[in-house]
mmCIF file of the N, C-alpha and C atoms, coordinates in Angstrom:
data_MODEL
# 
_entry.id   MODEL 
# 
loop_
_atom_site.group_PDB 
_atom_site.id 
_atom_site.type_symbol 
_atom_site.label_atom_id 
_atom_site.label_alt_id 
_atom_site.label_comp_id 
_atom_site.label_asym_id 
_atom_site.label_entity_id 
_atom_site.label_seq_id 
_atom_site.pdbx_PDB_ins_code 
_atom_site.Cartn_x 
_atom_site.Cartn_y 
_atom_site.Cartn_z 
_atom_site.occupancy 
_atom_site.B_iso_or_equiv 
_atom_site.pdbx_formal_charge 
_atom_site.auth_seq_id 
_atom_site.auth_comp_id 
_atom_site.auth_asym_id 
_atom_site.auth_atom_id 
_atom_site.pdbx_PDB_model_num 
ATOM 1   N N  . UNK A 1 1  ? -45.128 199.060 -96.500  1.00 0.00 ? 1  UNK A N  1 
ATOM 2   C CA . UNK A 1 1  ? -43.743 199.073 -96.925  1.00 0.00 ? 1  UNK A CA 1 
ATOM 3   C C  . UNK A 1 1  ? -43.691 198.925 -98.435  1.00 0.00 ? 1  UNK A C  1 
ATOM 4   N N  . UNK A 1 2  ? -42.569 199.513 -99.028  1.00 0.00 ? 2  UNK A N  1 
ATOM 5   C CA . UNK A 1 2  ? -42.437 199.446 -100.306 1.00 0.00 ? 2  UNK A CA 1 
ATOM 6   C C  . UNK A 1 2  ? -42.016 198.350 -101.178 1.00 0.00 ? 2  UNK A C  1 
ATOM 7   N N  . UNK A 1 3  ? -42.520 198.061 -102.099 1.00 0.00 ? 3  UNK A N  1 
ATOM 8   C CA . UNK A 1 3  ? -41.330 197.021 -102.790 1.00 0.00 ? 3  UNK A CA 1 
ATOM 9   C C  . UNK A 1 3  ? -40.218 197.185 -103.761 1.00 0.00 ? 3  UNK A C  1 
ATOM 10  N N  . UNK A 1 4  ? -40.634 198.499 -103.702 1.00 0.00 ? 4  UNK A N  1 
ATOM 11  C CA . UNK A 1 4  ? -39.348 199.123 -105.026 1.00 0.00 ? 4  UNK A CA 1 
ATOM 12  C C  . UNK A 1 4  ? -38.259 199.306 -103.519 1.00 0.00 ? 4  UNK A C  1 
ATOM 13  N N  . UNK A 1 5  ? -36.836 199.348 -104.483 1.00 0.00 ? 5  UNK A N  1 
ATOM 14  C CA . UNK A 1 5  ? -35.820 199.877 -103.534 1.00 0.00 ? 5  UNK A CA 1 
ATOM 15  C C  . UNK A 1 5  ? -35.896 201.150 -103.579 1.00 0.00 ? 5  UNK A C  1 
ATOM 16  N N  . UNK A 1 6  ? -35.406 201.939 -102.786 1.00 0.00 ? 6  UNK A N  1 
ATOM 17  C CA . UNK A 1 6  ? -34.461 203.307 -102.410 1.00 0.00 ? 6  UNK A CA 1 
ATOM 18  C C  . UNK A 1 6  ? -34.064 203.909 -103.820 1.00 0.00 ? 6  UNK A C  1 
ATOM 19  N N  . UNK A 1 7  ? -33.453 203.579 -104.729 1.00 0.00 ? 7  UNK A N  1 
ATOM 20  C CA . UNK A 1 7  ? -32.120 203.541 -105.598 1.00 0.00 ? 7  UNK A CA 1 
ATOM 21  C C  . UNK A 1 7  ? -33.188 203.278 -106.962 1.00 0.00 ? 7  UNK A C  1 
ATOM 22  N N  . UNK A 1 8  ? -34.252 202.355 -106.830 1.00 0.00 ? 8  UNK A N  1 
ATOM 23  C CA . UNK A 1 8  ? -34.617 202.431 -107.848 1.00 0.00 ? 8  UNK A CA 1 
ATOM 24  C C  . UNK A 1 8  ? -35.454 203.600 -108.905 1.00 0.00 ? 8  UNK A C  1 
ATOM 25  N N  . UNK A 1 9  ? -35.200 203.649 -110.147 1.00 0.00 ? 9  UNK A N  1 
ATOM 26  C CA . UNK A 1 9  ? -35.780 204.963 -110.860 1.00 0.00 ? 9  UNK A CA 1 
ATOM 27  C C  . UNK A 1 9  ? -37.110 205.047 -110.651 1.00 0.00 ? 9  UNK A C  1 
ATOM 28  N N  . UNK A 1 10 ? -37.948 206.064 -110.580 1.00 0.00 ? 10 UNK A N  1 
ATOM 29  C CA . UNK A 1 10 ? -39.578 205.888 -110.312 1.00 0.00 ? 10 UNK A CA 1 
ATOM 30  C C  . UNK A 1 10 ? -40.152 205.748 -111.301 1.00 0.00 ? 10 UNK A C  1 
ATOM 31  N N  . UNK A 1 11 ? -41.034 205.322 -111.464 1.00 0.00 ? 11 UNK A N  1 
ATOM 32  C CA . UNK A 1 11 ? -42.133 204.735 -112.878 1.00 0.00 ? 11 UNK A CA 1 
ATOM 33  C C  . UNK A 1 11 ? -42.413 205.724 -113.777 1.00 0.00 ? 11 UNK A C  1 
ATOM 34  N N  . UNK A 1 12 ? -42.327 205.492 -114.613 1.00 0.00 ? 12 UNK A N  1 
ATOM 35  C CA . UNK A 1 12 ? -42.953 205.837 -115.878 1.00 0.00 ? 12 UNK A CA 1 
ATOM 36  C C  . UNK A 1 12 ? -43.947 207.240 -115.533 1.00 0.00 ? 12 UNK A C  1 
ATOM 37  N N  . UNK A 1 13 ? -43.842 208.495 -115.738 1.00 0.00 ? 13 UNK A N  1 
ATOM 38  C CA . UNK A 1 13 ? -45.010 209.457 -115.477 1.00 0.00 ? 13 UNK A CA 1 
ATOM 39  C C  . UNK A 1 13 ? -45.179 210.124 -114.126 1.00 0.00 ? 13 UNK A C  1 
ATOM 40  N N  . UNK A 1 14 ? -44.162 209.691 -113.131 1.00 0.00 ? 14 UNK A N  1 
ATOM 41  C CA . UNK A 1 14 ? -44.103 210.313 -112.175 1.00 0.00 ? 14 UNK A CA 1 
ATOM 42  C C  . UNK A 1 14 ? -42.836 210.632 -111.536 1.00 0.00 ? 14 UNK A C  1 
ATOM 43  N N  . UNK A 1 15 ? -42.726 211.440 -110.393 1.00 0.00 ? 15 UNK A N  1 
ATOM 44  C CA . UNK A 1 15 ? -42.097 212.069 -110.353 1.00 0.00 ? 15 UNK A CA 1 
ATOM 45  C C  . UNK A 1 15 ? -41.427 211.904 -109.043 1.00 0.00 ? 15 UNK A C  1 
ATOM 46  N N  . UNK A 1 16 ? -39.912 211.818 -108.575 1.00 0.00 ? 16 UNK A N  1 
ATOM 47  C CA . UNK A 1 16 ? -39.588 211.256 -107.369 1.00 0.00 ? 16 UNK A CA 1 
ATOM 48  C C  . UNK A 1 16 ? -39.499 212.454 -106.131 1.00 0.00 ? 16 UNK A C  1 
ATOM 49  N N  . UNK A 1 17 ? -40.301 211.630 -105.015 1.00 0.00 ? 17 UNK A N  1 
ATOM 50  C CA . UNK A 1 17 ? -40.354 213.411 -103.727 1.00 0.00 ? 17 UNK A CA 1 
ATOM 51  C C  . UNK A 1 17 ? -39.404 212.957 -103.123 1.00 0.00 ? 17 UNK A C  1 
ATOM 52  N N  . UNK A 1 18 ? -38.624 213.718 -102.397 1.00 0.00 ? 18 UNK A N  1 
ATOM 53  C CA . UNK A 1 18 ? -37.534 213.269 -101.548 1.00 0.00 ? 18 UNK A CA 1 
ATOM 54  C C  . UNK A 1 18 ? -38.166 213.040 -99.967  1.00 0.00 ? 18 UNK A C  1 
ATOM 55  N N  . UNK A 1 19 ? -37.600 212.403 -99.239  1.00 0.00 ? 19 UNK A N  1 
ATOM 56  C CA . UNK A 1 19 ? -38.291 211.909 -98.407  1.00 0.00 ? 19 UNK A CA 1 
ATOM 57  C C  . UNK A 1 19 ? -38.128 213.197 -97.227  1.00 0.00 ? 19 UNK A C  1 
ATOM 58  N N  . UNK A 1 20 ? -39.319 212.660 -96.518  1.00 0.00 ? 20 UNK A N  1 
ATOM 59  C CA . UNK A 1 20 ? -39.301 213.484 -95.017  1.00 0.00 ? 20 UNK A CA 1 
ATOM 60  C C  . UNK A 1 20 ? -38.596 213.245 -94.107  1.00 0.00 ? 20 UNK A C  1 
ATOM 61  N N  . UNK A 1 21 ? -38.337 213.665 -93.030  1.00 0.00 ? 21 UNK A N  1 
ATOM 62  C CA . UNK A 1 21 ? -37.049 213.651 -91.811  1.00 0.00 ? 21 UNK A CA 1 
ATOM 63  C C  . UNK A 1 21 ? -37.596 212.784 -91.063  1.00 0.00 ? 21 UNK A C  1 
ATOM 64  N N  . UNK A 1 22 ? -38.724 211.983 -91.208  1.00 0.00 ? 22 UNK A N  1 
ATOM 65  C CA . UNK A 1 22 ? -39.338 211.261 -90.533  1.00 0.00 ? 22 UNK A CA 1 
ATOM 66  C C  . UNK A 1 22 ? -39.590 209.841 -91.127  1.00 0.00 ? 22 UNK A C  1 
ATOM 67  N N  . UNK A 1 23 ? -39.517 209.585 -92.520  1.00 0.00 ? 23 UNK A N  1 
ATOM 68  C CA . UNK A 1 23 ? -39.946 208.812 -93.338  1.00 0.00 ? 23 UNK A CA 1 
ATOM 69  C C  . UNK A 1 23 ? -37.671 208.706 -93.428  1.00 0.00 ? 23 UNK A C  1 
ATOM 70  N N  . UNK A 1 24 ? -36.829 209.551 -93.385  1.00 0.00 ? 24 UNK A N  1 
ATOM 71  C CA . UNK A 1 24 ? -35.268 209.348 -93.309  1.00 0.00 ? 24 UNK A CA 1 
ATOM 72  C C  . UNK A 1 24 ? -34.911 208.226 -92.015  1.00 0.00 ? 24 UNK A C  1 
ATOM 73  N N  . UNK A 1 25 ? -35.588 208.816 -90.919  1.00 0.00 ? 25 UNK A N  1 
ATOM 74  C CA . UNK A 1 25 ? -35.158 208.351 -89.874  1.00 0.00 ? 25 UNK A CA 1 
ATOM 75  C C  . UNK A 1 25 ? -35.379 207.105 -89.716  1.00 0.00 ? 25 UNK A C  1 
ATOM 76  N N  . UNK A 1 26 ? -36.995 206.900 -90.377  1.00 0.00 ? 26 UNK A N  1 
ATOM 77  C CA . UNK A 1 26 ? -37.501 205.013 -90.408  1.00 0.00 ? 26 UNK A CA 1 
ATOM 78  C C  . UNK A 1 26 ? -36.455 204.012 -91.027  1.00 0.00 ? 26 UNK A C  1 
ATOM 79  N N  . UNK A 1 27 ? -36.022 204.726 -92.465  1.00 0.00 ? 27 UNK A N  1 
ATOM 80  C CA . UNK A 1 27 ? -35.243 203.771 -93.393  1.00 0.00 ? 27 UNK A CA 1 
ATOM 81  C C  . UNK A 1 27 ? -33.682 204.200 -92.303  1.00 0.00 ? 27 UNK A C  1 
ATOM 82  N N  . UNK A 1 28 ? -33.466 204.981 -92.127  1.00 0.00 ? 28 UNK A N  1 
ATOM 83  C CA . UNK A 1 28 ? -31.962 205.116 -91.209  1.00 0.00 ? 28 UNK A CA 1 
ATOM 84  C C  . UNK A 1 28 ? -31.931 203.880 -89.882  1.00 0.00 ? 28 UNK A C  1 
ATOM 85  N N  . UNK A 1 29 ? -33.128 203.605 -88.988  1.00 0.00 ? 29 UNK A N  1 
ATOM 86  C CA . UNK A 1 29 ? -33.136 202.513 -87.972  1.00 0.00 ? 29 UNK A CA 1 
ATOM 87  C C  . UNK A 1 29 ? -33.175 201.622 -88.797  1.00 0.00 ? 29 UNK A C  1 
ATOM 88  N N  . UNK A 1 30 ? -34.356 201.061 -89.736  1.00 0.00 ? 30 UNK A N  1 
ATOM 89  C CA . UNK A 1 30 ? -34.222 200.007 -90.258  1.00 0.00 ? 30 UNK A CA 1 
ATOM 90  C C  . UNK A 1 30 ? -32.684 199.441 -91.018  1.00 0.00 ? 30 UNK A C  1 
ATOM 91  N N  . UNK A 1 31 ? -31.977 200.174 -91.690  1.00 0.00 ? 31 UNK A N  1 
ATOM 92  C CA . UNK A 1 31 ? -30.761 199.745 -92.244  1.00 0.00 ? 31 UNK A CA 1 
ATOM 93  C C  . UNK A 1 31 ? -29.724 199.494 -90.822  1.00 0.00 ? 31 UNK A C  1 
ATOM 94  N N  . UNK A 1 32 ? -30.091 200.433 -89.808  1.00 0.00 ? 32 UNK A N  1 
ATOM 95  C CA . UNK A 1 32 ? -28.911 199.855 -88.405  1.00 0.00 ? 32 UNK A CA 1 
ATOM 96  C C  . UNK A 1 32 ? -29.577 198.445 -88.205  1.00 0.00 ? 32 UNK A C  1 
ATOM 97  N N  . UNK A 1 33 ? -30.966 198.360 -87.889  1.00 0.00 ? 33 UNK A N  1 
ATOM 98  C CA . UNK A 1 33 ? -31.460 196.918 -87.215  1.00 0.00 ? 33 UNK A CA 1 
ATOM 99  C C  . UNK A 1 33 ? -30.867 195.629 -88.182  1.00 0.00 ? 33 UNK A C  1 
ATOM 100 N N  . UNK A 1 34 ? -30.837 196.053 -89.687  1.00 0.00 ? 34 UNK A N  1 
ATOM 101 C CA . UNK A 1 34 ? -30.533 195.319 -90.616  1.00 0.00 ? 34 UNK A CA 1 
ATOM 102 C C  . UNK A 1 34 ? -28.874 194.790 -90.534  1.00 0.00 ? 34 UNK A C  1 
ATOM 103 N N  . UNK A 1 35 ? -28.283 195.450 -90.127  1.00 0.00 ? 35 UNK A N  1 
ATOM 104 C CA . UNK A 1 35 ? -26.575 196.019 -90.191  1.00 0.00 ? 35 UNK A CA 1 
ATOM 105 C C  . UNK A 1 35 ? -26.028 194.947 -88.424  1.00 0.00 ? 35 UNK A C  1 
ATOM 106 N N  . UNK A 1 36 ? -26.898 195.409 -87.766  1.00 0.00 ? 36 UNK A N  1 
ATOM 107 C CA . UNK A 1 36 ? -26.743 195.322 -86.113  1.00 0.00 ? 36 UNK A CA 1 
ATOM 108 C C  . UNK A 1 36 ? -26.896 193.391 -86.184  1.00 0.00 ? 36 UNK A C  1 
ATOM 109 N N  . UNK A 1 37 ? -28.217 193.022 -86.968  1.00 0.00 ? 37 UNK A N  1 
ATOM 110 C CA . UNK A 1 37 ? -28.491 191.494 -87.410  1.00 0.00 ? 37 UNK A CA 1 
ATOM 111 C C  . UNK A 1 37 ? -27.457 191.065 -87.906  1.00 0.00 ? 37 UNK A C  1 
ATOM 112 N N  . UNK A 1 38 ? -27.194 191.103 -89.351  1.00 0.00 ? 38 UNK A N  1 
ATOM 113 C CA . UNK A 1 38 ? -25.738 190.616 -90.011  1.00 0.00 ? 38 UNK A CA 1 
ATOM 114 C C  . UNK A 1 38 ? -25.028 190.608 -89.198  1.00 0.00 ? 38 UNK A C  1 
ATOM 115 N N  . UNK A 1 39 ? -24.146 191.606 -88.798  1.00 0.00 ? 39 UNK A N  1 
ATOM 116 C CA . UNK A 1 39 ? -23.446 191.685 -87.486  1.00 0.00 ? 39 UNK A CA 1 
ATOM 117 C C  . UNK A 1 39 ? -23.163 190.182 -86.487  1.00 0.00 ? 39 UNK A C  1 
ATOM 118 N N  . UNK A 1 40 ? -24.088 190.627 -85.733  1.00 0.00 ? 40 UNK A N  1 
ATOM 119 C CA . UNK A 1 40 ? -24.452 189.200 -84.817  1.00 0.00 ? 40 UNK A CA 1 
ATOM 120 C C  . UNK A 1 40 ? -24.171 188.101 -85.656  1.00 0.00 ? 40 UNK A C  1 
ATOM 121 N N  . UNK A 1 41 ? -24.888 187.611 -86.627  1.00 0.00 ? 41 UNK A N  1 
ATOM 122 C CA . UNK A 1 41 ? -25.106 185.954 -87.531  1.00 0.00 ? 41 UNK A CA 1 
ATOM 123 C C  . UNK A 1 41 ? -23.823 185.918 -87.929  1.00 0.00 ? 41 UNK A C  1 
ATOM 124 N N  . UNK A 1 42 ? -22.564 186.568 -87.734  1.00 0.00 ? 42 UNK A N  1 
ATOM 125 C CA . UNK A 1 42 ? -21.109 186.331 -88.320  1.00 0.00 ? 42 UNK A CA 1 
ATOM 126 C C  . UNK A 1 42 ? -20.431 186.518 -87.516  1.00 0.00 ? 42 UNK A C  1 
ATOM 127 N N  . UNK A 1 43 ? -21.043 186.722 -86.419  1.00 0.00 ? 43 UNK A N  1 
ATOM 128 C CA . UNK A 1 43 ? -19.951 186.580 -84.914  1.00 0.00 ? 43 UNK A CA 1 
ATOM 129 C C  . UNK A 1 43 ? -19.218 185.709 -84.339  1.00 0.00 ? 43 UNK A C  1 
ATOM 130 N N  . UNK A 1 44 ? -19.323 184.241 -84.516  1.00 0.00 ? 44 UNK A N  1 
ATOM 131 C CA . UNK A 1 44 ? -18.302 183.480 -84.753  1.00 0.00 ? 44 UNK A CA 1 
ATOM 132 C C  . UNK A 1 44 ? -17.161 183.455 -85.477  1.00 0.00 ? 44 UNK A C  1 
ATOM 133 N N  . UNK A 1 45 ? -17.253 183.824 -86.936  1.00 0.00 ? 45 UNK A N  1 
ATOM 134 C CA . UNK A 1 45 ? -16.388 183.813 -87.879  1.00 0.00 ? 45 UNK A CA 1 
ATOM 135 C C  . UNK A 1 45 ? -15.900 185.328 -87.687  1.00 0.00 ? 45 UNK A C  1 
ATOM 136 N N  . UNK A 1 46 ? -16.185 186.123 -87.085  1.00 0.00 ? 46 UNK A N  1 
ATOM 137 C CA . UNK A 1 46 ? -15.485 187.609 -87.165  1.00 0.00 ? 46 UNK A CA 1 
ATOM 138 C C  . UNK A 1 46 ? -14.524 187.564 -85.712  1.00 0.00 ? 46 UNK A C  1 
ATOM 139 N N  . UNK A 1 47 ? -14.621 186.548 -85.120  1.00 0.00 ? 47 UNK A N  1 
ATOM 140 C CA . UNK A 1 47 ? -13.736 186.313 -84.118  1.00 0.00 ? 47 UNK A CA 1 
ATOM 141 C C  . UNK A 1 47 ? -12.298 186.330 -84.602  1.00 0.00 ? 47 UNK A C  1 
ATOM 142 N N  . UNK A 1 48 ? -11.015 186.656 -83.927  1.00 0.00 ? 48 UNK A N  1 
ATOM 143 C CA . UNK A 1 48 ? -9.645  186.854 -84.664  1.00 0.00 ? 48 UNK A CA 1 
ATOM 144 C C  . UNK A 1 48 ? -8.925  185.088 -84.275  1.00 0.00 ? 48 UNK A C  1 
ATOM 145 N N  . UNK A 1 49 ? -8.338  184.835 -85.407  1.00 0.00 ? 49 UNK A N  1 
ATOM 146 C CA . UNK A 1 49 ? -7.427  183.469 -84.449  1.00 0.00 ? 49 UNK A CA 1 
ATOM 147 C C  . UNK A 1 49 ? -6.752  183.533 -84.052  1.00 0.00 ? 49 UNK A C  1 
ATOM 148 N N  . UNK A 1 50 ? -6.699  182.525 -82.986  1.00 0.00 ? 50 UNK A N  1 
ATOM 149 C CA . UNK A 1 50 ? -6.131  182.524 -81.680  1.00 0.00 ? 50 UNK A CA 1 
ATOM 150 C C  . UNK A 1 50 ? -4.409  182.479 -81.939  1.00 0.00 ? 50 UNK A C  1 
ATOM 151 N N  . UNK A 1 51 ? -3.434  183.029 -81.393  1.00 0.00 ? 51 UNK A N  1 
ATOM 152 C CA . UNK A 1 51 ? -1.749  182.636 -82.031  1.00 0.00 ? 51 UNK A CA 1 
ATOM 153 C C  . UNK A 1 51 ? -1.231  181.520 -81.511  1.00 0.00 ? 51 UNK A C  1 
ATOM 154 N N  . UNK A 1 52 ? -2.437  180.905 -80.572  1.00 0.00 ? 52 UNK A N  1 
ATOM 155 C CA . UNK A 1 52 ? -2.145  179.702 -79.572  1.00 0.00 ? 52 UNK A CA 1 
ATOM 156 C C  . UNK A 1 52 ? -1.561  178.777 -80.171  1.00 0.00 ? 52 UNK A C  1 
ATOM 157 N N  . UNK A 1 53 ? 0.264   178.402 -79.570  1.00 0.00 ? 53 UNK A N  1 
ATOM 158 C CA . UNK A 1 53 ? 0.847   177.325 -80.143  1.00 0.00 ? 53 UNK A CA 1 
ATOM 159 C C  . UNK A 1 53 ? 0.957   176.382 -79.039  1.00 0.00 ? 53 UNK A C  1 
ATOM 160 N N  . UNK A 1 54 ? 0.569   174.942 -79.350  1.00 0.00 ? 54 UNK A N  1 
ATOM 161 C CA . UNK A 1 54 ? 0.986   174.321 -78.649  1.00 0.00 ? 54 UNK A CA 1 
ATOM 162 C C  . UNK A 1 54 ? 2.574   173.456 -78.172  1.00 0.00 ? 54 UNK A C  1 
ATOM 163 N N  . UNK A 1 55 ? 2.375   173.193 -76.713  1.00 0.00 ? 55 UNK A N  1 
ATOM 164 C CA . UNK A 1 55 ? 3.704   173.021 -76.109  1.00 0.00 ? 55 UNK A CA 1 
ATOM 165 C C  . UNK A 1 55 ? 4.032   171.524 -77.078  1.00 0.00 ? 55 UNK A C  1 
ATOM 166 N N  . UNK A 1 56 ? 5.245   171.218 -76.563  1.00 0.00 ? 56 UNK A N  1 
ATOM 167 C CA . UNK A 1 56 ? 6.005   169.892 -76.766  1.00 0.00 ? 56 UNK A CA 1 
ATOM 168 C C  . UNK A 1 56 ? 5.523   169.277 -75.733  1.00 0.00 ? 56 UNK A C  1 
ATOM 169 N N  . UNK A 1 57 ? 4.958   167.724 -76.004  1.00 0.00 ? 57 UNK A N  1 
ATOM 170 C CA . UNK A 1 57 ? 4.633   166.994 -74.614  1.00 0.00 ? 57 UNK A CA 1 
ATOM 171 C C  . UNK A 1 57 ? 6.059   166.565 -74.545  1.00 0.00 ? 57 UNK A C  1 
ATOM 172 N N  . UNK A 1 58 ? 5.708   166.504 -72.750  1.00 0.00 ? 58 UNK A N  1 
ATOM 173 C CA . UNK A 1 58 ? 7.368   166.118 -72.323  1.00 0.00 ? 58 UNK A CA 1 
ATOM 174 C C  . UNK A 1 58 ? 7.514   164.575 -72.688  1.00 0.00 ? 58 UNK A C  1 
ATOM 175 N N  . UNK A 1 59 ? 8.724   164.042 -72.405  1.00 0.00 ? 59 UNK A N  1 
ATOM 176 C CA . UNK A 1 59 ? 8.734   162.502 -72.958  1.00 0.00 ? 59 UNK A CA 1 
ATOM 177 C C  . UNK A 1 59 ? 9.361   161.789 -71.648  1.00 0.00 ? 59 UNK A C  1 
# 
């Protein structure tokens, strides 16, 4: 795996290849698995609140 990003410019003297449909598809799952994670770990807080008002206790 790489340690440069995606986005970053390529070094000094060389020259950037665009990727293969196969080497697309790896970084395309990996960013869902990445996306699908976040996701989940904020699933509590992405819950909507509730409009639940409570009653008057009777007296």
């Amino acid at each position: 795996m790489s340690t440069r990003d995606r986005k970053d410019p390529p070094p000094p003297g060389t020259e950037r290849q665009p990727p293969t449909p196969a080497e697309e598809q790896k970084r395309k799952r990996h960013e869902d698995r990445n996306q699908d994670e976040a996701l989940e770990e904020t699933f509590p807080a992405s819950d909507p609140v509730s409009p639940f008002v409570p009653a008057k206790v009777p007296e």
